[in-house]
C-alpha positions as CSV (number, residue, x, y, z in Angstrom):
1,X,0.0,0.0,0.0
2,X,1.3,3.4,-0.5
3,X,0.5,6.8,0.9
4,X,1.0,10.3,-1.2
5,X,1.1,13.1,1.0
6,X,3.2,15.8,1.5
7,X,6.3,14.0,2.0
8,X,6.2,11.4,-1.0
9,X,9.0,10.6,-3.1
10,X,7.5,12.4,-6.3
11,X,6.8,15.4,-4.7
12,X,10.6,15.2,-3.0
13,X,11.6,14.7,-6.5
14,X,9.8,18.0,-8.2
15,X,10.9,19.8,-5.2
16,X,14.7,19.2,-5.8
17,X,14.6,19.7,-9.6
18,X,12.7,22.9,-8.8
19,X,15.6,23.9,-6.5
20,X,18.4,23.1,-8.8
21,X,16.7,25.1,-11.4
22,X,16.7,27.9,-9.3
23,X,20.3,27.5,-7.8
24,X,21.7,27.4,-11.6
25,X,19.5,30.8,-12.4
26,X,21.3,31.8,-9.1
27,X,24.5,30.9,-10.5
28,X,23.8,32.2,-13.7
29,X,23.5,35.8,-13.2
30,X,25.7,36.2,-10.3
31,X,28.7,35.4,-13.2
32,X,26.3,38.1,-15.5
33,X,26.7,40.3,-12.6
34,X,30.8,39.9,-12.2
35,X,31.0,40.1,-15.7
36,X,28.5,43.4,-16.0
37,X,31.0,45.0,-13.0
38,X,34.0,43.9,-14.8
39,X,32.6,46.0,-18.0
40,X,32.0,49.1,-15.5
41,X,35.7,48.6,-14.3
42,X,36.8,48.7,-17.4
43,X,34.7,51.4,-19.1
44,X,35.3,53.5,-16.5
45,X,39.3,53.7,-16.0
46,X,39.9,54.1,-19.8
47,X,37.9,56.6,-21.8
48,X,38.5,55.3,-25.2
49,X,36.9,51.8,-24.3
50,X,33.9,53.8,-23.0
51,X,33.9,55.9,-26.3
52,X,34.2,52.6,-28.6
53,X,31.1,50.8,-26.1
54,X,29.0,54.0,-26.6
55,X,29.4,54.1,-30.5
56,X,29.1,50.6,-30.6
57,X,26.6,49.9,-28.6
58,X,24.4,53.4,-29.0
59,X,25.3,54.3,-32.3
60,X,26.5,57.6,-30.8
61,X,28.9,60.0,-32.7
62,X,30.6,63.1,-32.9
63,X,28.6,66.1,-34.4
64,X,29.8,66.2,-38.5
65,X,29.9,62.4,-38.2
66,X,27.6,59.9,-40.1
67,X,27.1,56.6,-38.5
68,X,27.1,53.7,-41.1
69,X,25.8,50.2,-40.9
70,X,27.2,47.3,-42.4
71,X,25.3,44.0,-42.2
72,X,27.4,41.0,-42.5
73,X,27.0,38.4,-44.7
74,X,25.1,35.4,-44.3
75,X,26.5,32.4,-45.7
């Protein structure tokens, strides 16, 4: 005979895979979060890098400047 209740094997079972999902998102965006501070390190001590990120990434320029686009090719 066998009893389901709270404390049954299956519901043990969706409770740890539950958890280890949510320990690896843990994991996950704690190295996003040393890798985003690393970037502010390094943006932030050298001005040309923050230049470079701020075109690159905001298509920012200088005034007189024309920002072009190039699209790669797609094999």
């Amino acid at each position: 005979m066998i009893f389901i209740d709270r404390s049954s094997v299956l519901i043990q079972y969706e409770l740890d895979s539950n958890l280890k999902a949510l320990e690896d998102g843990i994991n996950f965006y704690k190295k996003e979060l040393k890798n985003t501070e690393n970037q502010i390190e390094a943006l932030s001590s050298d001005p040309n890098k923050l230049e470079r990120f701020a075109r690159e990434t905001f298509w920012m320029h200088k005034p007189g400047e024309q920002v072009i686009l190039v699209e790669p090719l797609k094999d």
